[in-house]
C-alpha positions in Angstrom: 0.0 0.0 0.0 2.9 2.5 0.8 4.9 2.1 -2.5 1.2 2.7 -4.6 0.6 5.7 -2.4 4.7 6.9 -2.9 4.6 6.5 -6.6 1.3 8.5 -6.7 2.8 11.1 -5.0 5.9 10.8 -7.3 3.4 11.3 -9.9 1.8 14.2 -9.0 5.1 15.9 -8.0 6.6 15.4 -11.5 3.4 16.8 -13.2 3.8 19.7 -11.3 7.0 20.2 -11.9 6.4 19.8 -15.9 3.6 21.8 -16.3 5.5 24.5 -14.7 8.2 24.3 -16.8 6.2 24.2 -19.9 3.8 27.5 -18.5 6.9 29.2 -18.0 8.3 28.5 -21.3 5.3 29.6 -22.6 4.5 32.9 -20.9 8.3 33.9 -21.0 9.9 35.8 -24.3 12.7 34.4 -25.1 14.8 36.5 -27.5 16.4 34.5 -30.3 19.5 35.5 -31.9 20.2 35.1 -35.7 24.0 35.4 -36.9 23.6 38.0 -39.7 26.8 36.6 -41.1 28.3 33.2 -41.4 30.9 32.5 -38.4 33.9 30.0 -39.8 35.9 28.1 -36.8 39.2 27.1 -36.7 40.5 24.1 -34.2 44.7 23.9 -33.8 46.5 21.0 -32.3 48.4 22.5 -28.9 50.4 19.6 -28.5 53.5 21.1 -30.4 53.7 24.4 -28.3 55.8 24.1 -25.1 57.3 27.6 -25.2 54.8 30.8 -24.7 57.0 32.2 -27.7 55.5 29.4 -29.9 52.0 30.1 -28.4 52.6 33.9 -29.4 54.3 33.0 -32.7 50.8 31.3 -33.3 48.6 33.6 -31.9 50.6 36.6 -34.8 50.4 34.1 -37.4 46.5 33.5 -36.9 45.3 37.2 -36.5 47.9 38.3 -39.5 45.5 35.8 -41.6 42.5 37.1 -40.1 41.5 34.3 -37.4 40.5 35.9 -33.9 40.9 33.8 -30.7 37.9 32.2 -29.3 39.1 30.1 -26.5 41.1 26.8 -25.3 40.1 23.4 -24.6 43.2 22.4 -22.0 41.8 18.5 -22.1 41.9 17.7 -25.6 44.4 20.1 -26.0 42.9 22.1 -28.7 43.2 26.2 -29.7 39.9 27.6 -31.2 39.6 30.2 -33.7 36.7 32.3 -35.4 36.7 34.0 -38.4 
């Protein structure tokens, strides 16, 4: 009898929960961006840089062909740029 009455309770909680996360989706504006140009990305190994000269070196060579940083994933070791 108590795991019937629990799991209704569950139940009811959940529904809740879900319809007021729909209402709110609903009844909030959300703004919505649209890229008025097309962004290009650019991912570089950092494995062969050891030295900040060679991270500099390729930080000159990408914005001298028109890349801009975007950011660094440290785990996989990448550089990421955006044009």
């Amino acid at each position: 009898m108590k795991k019937n009455r629990f799991s209704k309770v569950a139940l009811i909680i959940l529904m809740i929960l879900l319809t007021v996360d729909i209402g709110s989706r609903l009844l909030s504006n959300q703004s919505i961006a649209i890229a008025g140009s097309k962004i290009q990305y650019k991912v570089v190994s950092a494995k062969p840089i050891n030295t900040p000269e060679q991270y500099e070196k390729l930080l000159n060579d990408m914005s001298n062909k028109g890349w801009t940083f975007n950011h660094v994933v440290t785990l996989a070791n990448m550089i990421i740029f955006s044009k």
